[in-house]
ZAMARGU-4260 file (C-alpha; in steps of 0.2 Angstrom, whole numbers, plus 5000, padded with zeros to 4 digits):
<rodrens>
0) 5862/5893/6448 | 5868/5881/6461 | 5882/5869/6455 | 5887/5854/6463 | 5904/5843/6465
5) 5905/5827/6460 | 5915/5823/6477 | 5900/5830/6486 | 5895/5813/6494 | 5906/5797/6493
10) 5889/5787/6489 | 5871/5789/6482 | 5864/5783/6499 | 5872/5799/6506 | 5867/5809/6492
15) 5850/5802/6496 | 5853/5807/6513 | 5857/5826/6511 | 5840/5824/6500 | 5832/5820/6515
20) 5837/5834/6526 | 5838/5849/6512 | 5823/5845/6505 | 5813/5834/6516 | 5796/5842/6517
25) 5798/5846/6496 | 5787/5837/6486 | 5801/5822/6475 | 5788/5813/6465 | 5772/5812/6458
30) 5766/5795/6448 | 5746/5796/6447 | 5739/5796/6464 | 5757/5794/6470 | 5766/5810/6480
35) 5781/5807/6490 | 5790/5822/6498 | 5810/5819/6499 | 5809/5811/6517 | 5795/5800/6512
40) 5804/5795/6497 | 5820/5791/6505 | 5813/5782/6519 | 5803/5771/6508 | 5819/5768/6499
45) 5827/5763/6514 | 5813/5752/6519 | 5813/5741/6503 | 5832/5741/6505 | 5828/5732/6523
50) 5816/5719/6512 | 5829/5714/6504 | 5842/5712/6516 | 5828/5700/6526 | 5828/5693/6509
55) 5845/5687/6510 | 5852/5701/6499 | 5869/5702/6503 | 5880/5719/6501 | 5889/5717/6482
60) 5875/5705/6476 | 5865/5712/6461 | 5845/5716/6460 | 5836/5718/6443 | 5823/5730/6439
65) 5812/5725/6423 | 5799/5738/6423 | 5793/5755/6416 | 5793/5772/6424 | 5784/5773/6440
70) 5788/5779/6460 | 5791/5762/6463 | 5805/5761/6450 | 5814/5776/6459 | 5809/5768/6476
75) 5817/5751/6473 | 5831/5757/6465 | 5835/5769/6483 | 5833/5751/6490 | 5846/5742/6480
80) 5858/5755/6483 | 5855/5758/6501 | 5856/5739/6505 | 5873/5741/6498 | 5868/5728/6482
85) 5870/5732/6463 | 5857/5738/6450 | 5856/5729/6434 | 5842/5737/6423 | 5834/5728/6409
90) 5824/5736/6393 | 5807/5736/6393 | 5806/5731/6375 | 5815/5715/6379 | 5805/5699/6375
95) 5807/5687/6389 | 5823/5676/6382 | 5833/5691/6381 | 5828/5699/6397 | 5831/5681/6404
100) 5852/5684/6396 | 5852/5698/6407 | 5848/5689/6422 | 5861/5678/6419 | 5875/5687/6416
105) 5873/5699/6427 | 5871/5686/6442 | 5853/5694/6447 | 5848/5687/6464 | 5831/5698/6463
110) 5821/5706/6452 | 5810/5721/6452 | 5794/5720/6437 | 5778/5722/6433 | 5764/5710/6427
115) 5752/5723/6418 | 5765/5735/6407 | 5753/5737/6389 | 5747/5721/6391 | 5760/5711/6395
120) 5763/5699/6411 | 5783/5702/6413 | 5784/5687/6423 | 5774/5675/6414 | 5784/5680/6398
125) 5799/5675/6409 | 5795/5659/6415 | 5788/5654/6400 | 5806/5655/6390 | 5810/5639/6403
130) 5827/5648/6404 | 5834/5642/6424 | 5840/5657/6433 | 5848/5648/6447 | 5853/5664/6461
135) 5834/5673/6458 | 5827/5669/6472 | 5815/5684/6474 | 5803/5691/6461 | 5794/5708/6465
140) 5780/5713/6458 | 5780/5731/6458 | 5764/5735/6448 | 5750/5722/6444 | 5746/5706/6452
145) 5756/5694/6461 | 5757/5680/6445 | 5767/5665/6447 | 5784/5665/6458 | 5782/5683/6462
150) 5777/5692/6478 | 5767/5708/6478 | 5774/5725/6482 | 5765/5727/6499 | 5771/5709/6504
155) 5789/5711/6500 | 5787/5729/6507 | 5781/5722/6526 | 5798/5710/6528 | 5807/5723/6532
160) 5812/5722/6552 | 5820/5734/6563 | 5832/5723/6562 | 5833/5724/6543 | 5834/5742/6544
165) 5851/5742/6556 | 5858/5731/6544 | 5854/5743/6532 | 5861/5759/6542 | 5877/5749/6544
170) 5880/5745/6525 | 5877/5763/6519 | 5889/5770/6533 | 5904/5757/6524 | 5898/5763/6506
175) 5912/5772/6498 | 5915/5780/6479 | 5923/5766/6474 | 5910/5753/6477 | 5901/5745/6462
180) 5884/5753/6459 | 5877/5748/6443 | 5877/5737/6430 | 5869/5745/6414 | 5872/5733/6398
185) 5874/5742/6382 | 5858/5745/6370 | 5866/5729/6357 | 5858/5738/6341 | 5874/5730/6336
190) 5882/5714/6341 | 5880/5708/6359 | 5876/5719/6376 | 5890/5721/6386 | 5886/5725/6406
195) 5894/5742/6409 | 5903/5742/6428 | 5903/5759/6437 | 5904/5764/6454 | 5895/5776/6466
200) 5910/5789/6463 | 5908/5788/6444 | 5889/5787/6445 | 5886/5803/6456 | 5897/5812/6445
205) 5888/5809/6430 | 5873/5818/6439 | 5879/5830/6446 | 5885/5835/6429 | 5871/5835/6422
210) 5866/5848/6435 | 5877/5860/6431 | 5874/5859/6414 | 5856/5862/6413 | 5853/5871/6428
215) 5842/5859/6435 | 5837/5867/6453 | 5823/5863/6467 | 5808/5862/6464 | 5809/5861/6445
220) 5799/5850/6438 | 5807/5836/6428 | 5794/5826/6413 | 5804/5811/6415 | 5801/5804/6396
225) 5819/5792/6395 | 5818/5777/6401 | 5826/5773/6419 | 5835/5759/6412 | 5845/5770/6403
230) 5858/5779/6410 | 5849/5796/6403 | 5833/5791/6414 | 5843/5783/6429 | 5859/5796/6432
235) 5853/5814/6422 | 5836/5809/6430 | 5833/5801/6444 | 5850/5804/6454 | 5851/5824/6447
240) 5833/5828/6452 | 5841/5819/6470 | 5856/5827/6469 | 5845/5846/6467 | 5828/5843/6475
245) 5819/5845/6461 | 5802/5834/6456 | 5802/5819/6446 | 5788/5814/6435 | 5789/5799/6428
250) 5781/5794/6410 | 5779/5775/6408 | 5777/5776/6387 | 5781/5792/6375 | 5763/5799/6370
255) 5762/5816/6364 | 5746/5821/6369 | 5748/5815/6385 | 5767/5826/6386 | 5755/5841/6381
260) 5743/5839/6394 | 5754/5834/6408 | 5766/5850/6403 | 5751/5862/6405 | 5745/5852/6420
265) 5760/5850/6430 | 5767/5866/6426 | 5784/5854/6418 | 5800/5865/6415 | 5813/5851/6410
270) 5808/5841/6396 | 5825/5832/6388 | 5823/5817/6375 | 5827/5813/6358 | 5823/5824/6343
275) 5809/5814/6339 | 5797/5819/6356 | 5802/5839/6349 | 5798/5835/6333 | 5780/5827/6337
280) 5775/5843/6348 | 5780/5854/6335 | 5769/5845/6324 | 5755/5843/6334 | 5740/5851/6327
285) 5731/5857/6344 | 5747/5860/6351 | 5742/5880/6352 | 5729/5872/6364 | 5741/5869/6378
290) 5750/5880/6390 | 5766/5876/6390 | 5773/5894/6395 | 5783/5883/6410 | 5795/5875/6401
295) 5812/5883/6402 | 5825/5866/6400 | 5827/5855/6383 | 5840/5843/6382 | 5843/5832/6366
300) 5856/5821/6358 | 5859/5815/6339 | 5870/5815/6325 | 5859/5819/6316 | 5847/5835/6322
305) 5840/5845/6309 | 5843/5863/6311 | 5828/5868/6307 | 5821/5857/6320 | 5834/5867/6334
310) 5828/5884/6326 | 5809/5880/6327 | 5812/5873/6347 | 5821/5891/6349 | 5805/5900/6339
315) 5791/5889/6343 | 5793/5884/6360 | 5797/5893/6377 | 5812/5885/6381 | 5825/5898/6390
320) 5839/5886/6387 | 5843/5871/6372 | 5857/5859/6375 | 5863/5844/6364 | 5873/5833/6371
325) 5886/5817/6368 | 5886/5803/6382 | 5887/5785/6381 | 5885/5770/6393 | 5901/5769/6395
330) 5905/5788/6400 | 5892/5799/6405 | 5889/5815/6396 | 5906/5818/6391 | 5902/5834/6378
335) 5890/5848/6376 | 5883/5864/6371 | 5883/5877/6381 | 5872/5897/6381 | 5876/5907/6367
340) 5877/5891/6355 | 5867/5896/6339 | 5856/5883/6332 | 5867/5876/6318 | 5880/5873/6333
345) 5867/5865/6343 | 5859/5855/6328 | 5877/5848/6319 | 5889/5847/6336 | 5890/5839/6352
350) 5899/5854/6358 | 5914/5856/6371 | 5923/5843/6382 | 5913/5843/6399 | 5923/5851/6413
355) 5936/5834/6417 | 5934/5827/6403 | 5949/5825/6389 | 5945/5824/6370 | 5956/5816/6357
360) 5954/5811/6340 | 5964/5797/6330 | 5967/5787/6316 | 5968/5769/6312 | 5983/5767/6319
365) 5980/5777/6333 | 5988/5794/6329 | 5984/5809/6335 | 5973/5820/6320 | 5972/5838/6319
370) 5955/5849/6319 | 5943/5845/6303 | 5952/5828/6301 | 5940/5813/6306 | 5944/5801/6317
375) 5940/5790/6331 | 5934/5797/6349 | 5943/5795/6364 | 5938/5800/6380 | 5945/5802/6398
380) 5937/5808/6413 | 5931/5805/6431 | 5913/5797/6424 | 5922/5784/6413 | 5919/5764/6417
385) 5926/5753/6428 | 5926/5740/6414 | 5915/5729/6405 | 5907/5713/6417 | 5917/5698/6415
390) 5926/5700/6401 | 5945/5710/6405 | 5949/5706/6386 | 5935/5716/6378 | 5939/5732/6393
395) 5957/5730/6387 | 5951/5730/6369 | 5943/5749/6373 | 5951/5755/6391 | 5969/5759/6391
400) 5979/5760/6407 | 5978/5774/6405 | 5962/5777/6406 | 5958/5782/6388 | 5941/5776/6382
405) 5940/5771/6364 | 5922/5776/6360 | 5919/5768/6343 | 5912/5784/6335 | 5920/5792/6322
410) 5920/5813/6324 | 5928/5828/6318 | 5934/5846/6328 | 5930/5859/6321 | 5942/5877/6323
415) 5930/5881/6338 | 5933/5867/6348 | 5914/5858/6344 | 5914/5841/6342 | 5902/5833/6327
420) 5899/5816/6327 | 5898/5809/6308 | 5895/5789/6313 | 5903/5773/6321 | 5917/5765/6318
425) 5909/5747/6311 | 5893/5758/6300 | 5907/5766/6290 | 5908/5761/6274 | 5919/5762/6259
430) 5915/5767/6242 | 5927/5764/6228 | 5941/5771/6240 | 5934/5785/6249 | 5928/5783/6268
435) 5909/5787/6268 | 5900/5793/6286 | 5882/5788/6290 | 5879/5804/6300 | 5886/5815/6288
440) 5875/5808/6273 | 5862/5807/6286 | 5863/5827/6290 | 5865/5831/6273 | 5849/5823/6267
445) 5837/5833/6282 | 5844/5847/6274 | 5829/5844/6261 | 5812/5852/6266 | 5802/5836/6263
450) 5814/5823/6273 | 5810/5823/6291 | 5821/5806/6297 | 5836/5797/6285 | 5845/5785/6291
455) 5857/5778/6281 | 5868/5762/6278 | 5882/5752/6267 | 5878/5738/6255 | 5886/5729/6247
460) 5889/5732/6229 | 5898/5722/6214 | 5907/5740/6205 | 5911/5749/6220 | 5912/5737/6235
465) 5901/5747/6245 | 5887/5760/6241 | 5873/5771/6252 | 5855/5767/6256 | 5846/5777/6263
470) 5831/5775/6274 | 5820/5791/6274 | 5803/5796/6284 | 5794/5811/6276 | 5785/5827/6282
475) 5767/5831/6272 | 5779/5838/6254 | 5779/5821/6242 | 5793/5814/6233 | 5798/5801/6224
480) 5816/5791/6229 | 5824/5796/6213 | 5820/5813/6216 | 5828/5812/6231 | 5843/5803/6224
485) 5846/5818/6210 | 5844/5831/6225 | 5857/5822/6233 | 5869/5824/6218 | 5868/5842/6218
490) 5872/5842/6238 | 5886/5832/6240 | 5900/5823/6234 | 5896/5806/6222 | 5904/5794/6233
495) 5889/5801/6247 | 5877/5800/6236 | 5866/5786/6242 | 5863/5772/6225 | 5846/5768/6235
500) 5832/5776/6243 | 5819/5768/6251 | 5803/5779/6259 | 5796/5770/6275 | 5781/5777/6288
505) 5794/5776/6303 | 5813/5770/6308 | 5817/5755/6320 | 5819/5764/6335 | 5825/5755/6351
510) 5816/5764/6368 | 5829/5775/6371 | 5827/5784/6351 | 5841/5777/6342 | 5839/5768/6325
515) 5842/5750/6325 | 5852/5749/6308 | 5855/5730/6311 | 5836/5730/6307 | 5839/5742/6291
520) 5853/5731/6285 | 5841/5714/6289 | 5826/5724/6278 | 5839/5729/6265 | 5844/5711/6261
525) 5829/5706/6260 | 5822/5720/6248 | 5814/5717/6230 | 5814/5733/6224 | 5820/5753/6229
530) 5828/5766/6219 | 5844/5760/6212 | 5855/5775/6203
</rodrens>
């Protein structure tokens, strides 16, 4: 297995560059009708770099993409990077207003989108919030027609000049690791987005990583499910598949029978996502239609994996090697499993600090706590943020001189050196006295046979300040919320045991698979009825 060092290239257009010339001929993508080999793919991303800079795109400006998986999502974001601007990413389940915030604070002087994504007209939905985004002076419509203020792909593709392209040339030769390269704002299933600064340096090692943790290689075959507007999709997808020469294939929306045929089809041997896309091939029913012999990589993070979903991916499924992983926005992937992990390891752990990184865990008052004591995570490492955009008081809230990242999740080292994460800071709650941990509650209740998801929260309650509710998705076994509530008596301690339970079809999800619990304390308040003990 080939590893690679983060100080490898001092920028992505450089690490594009290598691309270009190890793997020129290779095929890099395939979207569709779309194949671009590794020189076809960097070229066109230096191409639409040169658009923009005849576009007036200055080097340090930032450029928006609002769009779903597709060629033209890895093209334009080679092009930001290669004109020496910055990437700011919106979420494709944003409704025009909030997508319109984004714009705003991050200064977006262009953006990339699409005018036909399920139905939907991106840049009518924008225009029609009336919000005024003074610096966008250029729209590009990457998929769909040219509607309103925006110019079609082909026609921002052909203002690139020769002239453009030296331009180009000279601002990827001054790139170092220390230049800004993205700005990824933070999921806000809680509270408000913060823009996540990191720089080429920091980015690169992210992906490179990534690589030496899966094994990702040339010519592997990457089903690329994540959204690129998350740092999962854009940094262990997009940059490792560039950083190793392996092929990207891009998947606009998750759709199981579509991941089943495109696995037997494109011969796929990486699949990562959340424990969700596992669970829905497992339980396919014409799964044993499809050839899926390929696939040797899964990759997957929670706090709350099931065991038995881990056993039956090892079992079921041909995968050679199973990861799960802890990363955030603000870090990377800072801790993992690695081979020889057994399933409960896998299922109940994030695993072992990533090689640079350093772990702590401490109380309130910011002491250092021993192994099987919970605390809060702190991180350090050569992957961890430059800051939060704009705002040096919320970076000092969470950054230390020092360069210790204050994660907000709350976790617990066990004798072996795993980490397991039982929840965040803010969705703790306290029951008559005793600290009570989402996760923990959470893992506990997919112990059952006939829970598939929980999810579970604090609300208030007159006797004890705060009890558990739990959220909880079902497999084919029925069962009543009391029953589950006398389960859980028998399982775990009283203070854990949720007061009520309420069956739902699905869980909130936001598009990169984790539950919106601001939703579930929104549907809990306004509840009439559930199973009170």
């Amino acid at each position: 297995m080939t590893q690679f060092d983060g100080d490898r290239w001092t920028s992505i257009p450089a690490m594009a560059a290598d691309a270009a010339d190890r793997f020129g001929s290779q095929l890099a993508i395939v979207d569709g009708d779309t194949q671009l080999t590794y020189e076809e793919l960097v070229a066109a991303g230096r191409q639409f770099a040169a658009a923009l800079v005849a576009s007036g795109i200055e080097r340090g400006d930032r450029v928006a993409i609002w769009a779903f998986n597709s060629a033209e999502w890895v093209v334009a974001v080679l092009g930001i990077f290669h004109a020496g601007a910055v990437l700011v990413p919106i979420n494709t389940r944003f409704k025009g207003r909030e997508a319109a915030e984004i714009l705003l604070r991050g200064g977006a002087k262009a953006l990339v989108t699409v005018t036909d994504f399920l139905g939907t007209d991106y840049v009518a939905m924008l225009d029609a919030t009336g919000v005024e985004l003074p610096l966008l002076g250029t729209v590009v419509a990457a998929r769909g027609d040219a509607t309103g203020r925006a110019v079609s792909w082909g026609d921002f593709l052909a203002r690139a000049t020769p002239e453009a392209l030296d331009e180009v040339a000279r601002r990827t030769a001054a790139l170092g690791a220390g230049d800004r390269s993205d700005i990824l704002f933070t999921s806000g299933t809680t509270g408000v987005a913060k823009g996540v600064v990191m720089t080429h340096g920091r980015t690169i090692r992210v992906a490179a990583d990534w690589v030496a943790m899966t094994g990702l290689q040339a010519g592997d075959r990457y089903l690329m499910v994540n959204p690129y507007f998350h740092m999962f999709g854009l940094k262990a997808g997009i940059l490792a598949c560039l950083s190793t020469g392996a092929v990207m294939l891009p998947e606009a929306v998750f759709d199981v029978d579509r991941v089943l045929a495109r696995v037997e089809r494109e011969h796929v041997t990486v699949l990562p996502g959340a424990p969700t896309l596992y669970q829905s091939i497992l339980d396919h029913p014409e799964r044993d239609r499809y050839d899926l012999s390929t696939l040797r990589v899964a990759v997957t993070g929670s706090a709350d994996i099931p065991v038995e979903l881990i056993r039956r991916i090892h079992d079921e499924l041909p995968f050679s090697k199973i990861v799960s992983g802890y990363g955030l926005t603000e870090a990377g992937t800072a801790c993992a499993t690695s081979d020889g992990d057994d399933p409960e390891t896998i299922a109940t752990t994030v695993g072992r600090p990533r090689p640079g990184f350093e772990l702590r865990m401490v109380d309130e008052e910011g002491r250092d706590v021993g192994a099987g004591v919970t605390g809060e995570v702190l991180l350090r490492g050569p992957s961890v943020m430059a800051g939060y955009l704009d705002d040096p008081d919320e970076t000092a809230k969470v950054l230390s001189e020092d360069g210790w990242l204050a994660t907000g999740d709350l976790g617990v080292v066990d004798e072996a050196g795993c980490l397991r994460i039982v929840g965040r800071v803010k969705d703790m709650f306290i029951v008559g006295g005793f600290n009570a941990y989402p996760a923990e509650i959470e893992n506990a209740l997919l112990r059952h046979p006939a829970i598939r998801q929980a999810a579970v929260i604090g609300i208030p309650d007159q006797r004890m300040g705060e009890v558990g509710m739990a959220f909880v998705v079902l497999g084919e076994e029925p069962i009543s919320p009391e029953e589950i509530i006398a389960w859980c008596r028998e399982q775990m301690a009283n203070f854990k045991v949720p007061r009520a339970v309420e069956i739902v079809d699905e869980l909130p999800l936001n598009a990169t698979g984790k539950v919106m619990k601001d939703d579930l304390r929104a549907r809990a308040a306004a509840r009439d009825g559930g199973a009170q003990a």
